[in-house]
C-alpha positions as CSV (number, residue, x, y, z in Angstrom):
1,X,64.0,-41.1,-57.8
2,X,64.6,-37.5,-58.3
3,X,65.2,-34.8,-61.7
4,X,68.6,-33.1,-61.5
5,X,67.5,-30.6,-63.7
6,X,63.5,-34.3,-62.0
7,X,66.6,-38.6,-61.5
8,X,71.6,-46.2,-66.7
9,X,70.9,-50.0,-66.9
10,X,72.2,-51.7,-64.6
11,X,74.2,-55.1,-65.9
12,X,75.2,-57.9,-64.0
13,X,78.8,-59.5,-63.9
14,X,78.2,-61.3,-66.6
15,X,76.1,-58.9,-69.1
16,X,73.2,-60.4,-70.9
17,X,71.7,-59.9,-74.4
18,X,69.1,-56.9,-73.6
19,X,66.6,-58.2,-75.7
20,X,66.8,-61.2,-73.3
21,X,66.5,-59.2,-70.3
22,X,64.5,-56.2,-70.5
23,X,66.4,-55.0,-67.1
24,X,69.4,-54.5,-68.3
25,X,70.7,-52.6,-71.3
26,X,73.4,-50.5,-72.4
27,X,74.2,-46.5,-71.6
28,X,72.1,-44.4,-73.6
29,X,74.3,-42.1,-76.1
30,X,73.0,-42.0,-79.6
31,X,74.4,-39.8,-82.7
32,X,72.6,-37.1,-82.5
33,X,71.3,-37.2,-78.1
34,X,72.7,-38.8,-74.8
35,X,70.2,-39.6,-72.1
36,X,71.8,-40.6,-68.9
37,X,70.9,-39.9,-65.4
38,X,73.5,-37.1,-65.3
39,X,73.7,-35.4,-69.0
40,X,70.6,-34.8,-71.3
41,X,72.0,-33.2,-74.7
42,X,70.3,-33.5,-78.0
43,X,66.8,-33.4,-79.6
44,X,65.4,-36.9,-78.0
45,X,64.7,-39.3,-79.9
46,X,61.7,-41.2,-77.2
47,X,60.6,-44.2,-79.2
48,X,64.3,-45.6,-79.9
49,X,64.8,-44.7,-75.7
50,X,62.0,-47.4,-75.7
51,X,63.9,-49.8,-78.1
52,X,67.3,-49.3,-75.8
53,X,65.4,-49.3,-72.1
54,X,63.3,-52.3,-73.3
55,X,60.0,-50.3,-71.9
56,X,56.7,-51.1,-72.9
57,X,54.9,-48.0,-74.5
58,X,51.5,-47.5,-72.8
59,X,48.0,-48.9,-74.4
60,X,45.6,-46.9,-74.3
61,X,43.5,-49.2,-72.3
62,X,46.1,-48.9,-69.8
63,X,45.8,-44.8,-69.8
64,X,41.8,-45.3,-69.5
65,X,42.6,-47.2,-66.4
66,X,44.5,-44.6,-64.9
67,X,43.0,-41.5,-63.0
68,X,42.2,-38.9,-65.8
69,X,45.1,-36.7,-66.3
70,X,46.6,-34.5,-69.2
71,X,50.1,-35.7,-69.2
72,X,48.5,-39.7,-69.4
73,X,46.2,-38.6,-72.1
74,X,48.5,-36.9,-74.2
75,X,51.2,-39.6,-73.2
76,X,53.6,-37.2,-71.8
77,X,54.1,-40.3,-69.5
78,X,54.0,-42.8,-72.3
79,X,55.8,-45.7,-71.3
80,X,56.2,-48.0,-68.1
81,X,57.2,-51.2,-66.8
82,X,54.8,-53.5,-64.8
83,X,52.4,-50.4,-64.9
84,X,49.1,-53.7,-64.6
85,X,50.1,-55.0,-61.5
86,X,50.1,-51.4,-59.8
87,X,46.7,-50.6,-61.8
88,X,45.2,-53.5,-60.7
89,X,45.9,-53.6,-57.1
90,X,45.0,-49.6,-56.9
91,X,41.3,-50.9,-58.5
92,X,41.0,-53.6,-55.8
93,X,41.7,-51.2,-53.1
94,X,44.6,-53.2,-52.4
95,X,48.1,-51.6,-51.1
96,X,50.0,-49.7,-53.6
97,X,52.5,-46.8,-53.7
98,X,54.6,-43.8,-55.8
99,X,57.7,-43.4,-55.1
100,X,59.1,-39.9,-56.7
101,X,62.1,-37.4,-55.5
102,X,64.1,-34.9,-56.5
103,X,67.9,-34.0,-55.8
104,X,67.9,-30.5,-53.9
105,X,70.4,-28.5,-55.7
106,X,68.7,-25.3,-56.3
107,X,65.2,-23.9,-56.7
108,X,62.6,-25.8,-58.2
109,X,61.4,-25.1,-61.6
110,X,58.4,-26.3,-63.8
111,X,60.5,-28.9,-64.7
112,X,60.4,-30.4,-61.6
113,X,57.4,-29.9,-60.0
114,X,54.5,-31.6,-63.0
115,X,55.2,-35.0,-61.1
116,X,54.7,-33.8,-58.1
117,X,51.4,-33.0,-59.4
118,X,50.9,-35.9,-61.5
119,X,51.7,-37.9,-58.2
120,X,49.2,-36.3,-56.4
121,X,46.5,-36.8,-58.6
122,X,46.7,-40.3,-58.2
123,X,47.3,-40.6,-54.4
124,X,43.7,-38.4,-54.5
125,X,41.8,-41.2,-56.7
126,X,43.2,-44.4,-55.6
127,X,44.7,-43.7,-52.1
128,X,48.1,-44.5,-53.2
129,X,51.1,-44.1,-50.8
130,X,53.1,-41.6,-52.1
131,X,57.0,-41.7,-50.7
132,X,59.3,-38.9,-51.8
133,X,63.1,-39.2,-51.2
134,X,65.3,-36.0,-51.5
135,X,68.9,-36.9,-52.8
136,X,70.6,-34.2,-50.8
137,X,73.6,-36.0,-49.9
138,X,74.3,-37.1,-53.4
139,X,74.5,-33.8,-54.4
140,X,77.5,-33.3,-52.1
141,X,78.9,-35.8,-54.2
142,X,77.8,-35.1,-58.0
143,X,77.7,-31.0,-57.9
144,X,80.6,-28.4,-56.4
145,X,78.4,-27.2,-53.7
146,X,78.8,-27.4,-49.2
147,X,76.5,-29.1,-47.2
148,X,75.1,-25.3,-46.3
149,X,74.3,-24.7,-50.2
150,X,72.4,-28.0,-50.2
151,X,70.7,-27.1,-46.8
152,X,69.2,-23.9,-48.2
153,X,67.6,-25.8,-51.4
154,X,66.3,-28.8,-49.6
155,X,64.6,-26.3,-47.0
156,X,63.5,-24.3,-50.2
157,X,62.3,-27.8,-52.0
158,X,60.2,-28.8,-49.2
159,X,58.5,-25.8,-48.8
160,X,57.2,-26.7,-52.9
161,X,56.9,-30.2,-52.2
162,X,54.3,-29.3,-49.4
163,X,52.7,-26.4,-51.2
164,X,51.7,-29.5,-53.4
165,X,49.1,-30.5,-51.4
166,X,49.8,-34.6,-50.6
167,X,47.6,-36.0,-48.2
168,X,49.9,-36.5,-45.0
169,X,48.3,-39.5,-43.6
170,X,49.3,-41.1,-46.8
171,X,52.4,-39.5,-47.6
172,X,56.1,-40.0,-46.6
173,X,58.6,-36.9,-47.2
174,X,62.5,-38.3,-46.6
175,X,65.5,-36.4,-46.6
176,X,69.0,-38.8,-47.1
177,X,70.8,-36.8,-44.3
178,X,68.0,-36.2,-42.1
179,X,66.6,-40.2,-41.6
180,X,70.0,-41.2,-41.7
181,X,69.3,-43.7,-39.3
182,X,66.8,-45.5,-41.2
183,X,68.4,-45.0,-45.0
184,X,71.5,-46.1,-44.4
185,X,71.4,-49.1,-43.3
186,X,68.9,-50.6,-45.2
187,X,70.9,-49.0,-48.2
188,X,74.2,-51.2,-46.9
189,X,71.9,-54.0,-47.3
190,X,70.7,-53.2,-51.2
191,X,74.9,-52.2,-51.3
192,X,75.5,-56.1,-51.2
193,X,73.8,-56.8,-54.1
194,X,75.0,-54.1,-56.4
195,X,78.5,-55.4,-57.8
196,X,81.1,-52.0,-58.9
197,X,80.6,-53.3,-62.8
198,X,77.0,-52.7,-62.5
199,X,77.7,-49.0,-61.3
200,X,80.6,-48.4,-63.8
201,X,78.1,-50.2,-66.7
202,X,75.0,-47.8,-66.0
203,X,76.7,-44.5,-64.5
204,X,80.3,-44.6,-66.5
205,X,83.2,-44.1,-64.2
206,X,81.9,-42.6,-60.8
207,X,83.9,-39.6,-60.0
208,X,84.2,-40.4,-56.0
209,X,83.0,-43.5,-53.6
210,X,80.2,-41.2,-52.7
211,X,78.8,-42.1,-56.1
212,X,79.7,-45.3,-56.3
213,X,77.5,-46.3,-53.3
214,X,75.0,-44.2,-54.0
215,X,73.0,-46.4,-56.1
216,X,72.1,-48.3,-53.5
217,X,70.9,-45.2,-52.2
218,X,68.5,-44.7,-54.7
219,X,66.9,-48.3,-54.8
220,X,66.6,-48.3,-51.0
221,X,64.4,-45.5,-52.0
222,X,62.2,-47.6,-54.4
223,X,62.0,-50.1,-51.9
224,X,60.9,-48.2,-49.1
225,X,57.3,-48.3,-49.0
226,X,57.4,-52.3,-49.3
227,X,60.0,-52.3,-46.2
228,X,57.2,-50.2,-44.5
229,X,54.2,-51.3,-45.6
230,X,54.8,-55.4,-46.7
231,X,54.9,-56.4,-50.1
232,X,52.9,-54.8,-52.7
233,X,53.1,-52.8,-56.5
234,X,54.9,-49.8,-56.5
235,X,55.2,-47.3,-59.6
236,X,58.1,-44.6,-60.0
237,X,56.9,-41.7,-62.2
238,X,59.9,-40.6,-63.3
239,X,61.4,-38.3,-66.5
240,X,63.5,-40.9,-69.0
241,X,66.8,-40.3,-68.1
242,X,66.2,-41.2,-64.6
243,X,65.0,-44.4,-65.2
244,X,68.3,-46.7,-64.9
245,X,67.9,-45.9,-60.9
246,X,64.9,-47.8,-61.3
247,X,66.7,-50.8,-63.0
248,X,69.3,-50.9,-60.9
249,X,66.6,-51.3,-58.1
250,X,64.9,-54.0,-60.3
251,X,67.8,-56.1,-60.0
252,X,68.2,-55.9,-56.3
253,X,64.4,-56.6,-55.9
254,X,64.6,-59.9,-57.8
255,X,67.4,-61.0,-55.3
256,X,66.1,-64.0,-52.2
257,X,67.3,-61.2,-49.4
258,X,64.3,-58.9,-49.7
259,X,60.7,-59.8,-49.7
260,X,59.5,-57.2,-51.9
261,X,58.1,-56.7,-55.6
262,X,60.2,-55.3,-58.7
263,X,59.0,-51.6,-58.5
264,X,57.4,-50.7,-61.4
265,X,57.9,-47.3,-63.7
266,X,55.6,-44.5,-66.0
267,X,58.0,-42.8,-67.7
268,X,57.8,-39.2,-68.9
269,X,59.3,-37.0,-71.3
270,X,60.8,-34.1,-70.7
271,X,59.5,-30.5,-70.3
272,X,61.7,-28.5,-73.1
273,X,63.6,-25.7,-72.1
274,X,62.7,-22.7,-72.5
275,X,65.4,-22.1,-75.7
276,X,64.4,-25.4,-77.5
277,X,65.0,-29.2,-76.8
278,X,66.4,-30.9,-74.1
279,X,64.7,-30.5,-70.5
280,X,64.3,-27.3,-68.9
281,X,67.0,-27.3,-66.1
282,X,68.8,-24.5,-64.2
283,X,72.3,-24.8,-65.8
284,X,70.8,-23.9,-68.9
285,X,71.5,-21.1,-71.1
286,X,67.9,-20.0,-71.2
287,X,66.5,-19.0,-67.8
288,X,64.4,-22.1,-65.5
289,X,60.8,-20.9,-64.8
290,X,61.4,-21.3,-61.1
291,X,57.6,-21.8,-59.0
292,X,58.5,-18.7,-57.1
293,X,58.5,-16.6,-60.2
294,X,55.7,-13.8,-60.1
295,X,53.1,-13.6,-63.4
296,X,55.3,-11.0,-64.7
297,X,58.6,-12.4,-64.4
298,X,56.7,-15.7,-65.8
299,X,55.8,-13.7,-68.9
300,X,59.0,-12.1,-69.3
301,X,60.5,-14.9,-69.4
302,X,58.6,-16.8,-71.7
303,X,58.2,-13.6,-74.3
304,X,62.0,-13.3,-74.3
305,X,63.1,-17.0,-74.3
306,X,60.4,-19.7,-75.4
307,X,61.7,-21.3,-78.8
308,X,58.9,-19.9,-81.3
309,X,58.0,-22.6,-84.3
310,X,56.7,-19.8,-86.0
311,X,57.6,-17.4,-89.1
312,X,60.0,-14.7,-88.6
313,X,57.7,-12.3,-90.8
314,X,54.3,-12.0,-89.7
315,X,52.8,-12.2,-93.4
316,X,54.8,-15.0,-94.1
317,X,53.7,-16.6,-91.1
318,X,50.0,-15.7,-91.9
319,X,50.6,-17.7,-95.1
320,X,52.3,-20.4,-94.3
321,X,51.6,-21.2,-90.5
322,X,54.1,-22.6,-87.6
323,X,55.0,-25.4,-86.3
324,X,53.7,-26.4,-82.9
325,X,55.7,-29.3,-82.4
326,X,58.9,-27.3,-81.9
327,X,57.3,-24.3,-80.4
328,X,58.0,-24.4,-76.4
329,X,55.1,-22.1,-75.8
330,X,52.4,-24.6,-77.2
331,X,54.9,-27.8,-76.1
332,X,54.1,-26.3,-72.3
333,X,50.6,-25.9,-73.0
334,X,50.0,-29.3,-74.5
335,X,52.0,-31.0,-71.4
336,X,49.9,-29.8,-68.8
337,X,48.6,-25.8,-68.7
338,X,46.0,-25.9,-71.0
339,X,43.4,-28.7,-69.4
340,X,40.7,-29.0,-72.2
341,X,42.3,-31.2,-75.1
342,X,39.7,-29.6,-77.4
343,X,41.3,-25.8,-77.3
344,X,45.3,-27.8,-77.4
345,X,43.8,-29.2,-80.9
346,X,42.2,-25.5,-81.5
347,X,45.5,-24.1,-80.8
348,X,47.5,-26.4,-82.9
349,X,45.3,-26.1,-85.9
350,X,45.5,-21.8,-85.4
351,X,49.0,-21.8,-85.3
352,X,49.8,-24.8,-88.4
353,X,47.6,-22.4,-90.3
354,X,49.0,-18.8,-89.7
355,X,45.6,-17.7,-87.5
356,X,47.8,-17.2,-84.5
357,X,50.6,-15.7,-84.1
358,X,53.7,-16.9,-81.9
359,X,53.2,-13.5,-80.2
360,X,49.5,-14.7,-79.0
361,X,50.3,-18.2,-78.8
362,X,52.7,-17.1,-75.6
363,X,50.5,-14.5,-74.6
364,X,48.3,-17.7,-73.7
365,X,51.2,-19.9,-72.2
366,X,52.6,-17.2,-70.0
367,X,48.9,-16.3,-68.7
368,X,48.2,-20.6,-68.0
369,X,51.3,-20.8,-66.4
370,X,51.9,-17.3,-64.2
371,X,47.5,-18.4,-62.6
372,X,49.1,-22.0,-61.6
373,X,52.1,-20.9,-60.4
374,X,49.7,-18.1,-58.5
375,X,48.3,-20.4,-57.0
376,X,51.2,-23.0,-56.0
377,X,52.8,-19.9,-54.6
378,X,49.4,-18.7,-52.6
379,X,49.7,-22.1,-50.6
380,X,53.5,-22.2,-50.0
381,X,53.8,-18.6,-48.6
382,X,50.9,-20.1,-46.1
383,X,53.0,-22.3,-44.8
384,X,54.2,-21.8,-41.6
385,X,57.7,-22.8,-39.5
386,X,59.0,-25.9,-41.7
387,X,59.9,-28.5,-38.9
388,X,55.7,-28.1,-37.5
389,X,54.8,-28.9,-41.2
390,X,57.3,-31.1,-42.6
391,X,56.3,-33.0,-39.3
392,X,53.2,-34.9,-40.1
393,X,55.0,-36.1,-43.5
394,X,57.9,-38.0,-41.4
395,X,58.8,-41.5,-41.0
396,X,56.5,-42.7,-37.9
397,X,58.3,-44.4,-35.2
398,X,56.4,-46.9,-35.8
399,X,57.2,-46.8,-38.9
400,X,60.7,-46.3,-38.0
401,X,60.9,-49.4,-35.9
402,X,59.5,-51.5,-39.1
403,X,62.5,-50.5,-40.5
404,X,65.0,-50.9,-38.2
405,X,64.9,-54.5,-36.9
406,X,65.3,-55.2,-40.4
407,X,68.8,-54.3,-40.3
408,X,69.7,-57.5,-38.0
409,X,67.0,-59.8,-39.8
């Protein structure tokens, strides 16, 4: 699954009564937001997404069971499906996986990277497989750009998704267009179980047949891991909107052709953009803190543009205090820069009671942020020539051969 900005319920022929089947529901587009794979507008409302998606909101027994994390304690991630069959066969040691991707349109930003990291995490504490899919030949058919423009991102993507850090013996980096050999065909197999009134019913009208295939593009993705590895719980930490690629997948996997478990899915909100809600993504009017961005370009950006909650006057705002639920700078602190959940409740009380200042408040965001991104950009300008390092990441043959034979099965 990937974020286009980090990447809508699938129906069969004959739709269903959602609240009869929690795997299929109805596109996303409320009064006042729309949250579909393709267009995020609006302030989100997140526990009526849950209502529509039919997603179970995480327990906090749940969280404790996960590796320790910011974005699981402060339920960033705050809702999944099936999320106790992957926790309990990562606690028996047992086989399990992540599968998370991105679409390689342009550079990535903040927005995109904080599952990469989140993914890591868990791979580091439970062994998990981690498989991440780029989308690159789906943006030849969703965005106006050539194969060449798409080249250049997904060589610039990879270089972040490896500056990551994912253990290579246990991680699986594919590119649509690159194993060709292996994703297509088993995606011509999901293909026959995805009927055209399940892709106009989650995705609207596609604009091309590109698109109209292509969810069986994306659940062969899902479904990768089990093809490789045998049957086994897989979980998809993905941002909201991308989560109908996962129902889609959900459907297909409860089918008598494939041998494999319904994947499983921790979904997050988004990361706000810098000029207020919505998720941060290039196209928008505010600029994309992008993970090549120096600490003073971070700063600039986030002086200029981050959405303040606070008071226009400062005496004013010493009186009456801000807001820190609407304020982006504390809103990126609270997701994931600022570690200790002691100072994010410090910071929130300083700023609802006029001690800080918005001034200060992104003095400390655009410090937290420009040291990580330091240090993210420390290990990608080690890397060396990207075939020798993407290398260790690729399908196996072995691997590769598991695959294929499947095709004629």
């Amino acid at each position: 699954m990937h974020d286009d900005s980090a990447t809508d319920a699938p129906h069969t022929e004959q739709p269903t009564d959602p609240a009869s089947n929690p795997d299929e529901i109805d596109e996303t587009d409320g009064d006042d937001f729309t949250v579909t794979p393709y267009d995020v507008a609006g302030t989100v409302d997140y526990d009526r997404l849950l209502e529509q998606f039919g997603a179970d909101r995480l327990t906090d027994e749940q969280v404790a069971r996960f590796p320790d994390h910011p974005m699981l304690r402060r339920r960033v991630f705050y809702a999944g499906r099936d999320a106790d069959r992957y926790l309990a066969a990562a606690e028996a040691g047992e086989t399990h996986s992540i599968v998370t991707g991105i679409g390689p349109s342009g550079p990535m930003h903040l927005g995109h990277v904080l599952v990469f990291y989140l993914a890591r995490r868990l791979q580091e504490e439970t062994g998990a497989h981690v498989y991440i899919p780029l989308s690159d030949d789906e943006k030849f058919y969703a965005k106006d750009l050539s194969f060449e423009e798409i080249e250049r991102a997904t060589r610039s993507n990879l270089r972040d998704l490896l500056a990551v850090g994912f253990d290579p013996e246990r991680t699986r980096i594919v590119v649509d267009r690159l194993d060709a050999d292996v994703v297509y065909p088993q995606a011509a197999r999901v293909a026959t179980d995805i009927t055209q009134s399940t892709v106009d019913a989650t995705y609207g009208d596609p604009d091309n047949v590109g698109l109209s295939f292509y969810p069986a593009v994306q659940a062969t993705h899902l479904l990768l891991p089990q093809l490789v590895h045998g049957r086994h719980p897989t979980l998809v930490p993905i941002a909201v909107d991308q989560d109908p690629h996962v129902r889609v997948c959900r459907d297909v996997a409860a089918k008598e052709r494939f041998d494999v478990d319904k994947p499983g899915a921790l979904l997050g909100k988004f990361l706000p953009a810098l000029d207020g809600p919505g998720k941060m993504s290039s196209s928008s009017d505010a600029p994309a803190i992008e993970l090549t961005d120096d600490r003073g370009t971070v700063r600039e950006k986030i002086m200029r543009h981050a959405h303040s909650g606070g008071r226009v006057d400062i005496d004013d705002h010493r009186e009456h205090g801000g807001d820190p639920s609407v304020d982006v700078a504390y809103q990126y602190l609270h997701t994931f820069f600022e570690p200790d959940d002691q100072r994010v409740e410090e910071l929130a009380t300083d700023y609802r009671s006029g001690e800080l200042l918005t001034g200060e408040l992104k003095e400390i965001a655009a410090e937290r942020i420009g040291a990580f991104l330091a240090e993210h950009r420390e290990r990608r300008d080690a890397l060396g020539d990207l075939e020798t390092e993407l290398d260790p990441y690729r399908l196996s043959e072995e691997e590769r051969t598991r695959l294929g034979p499947t095709v004629l099965g």
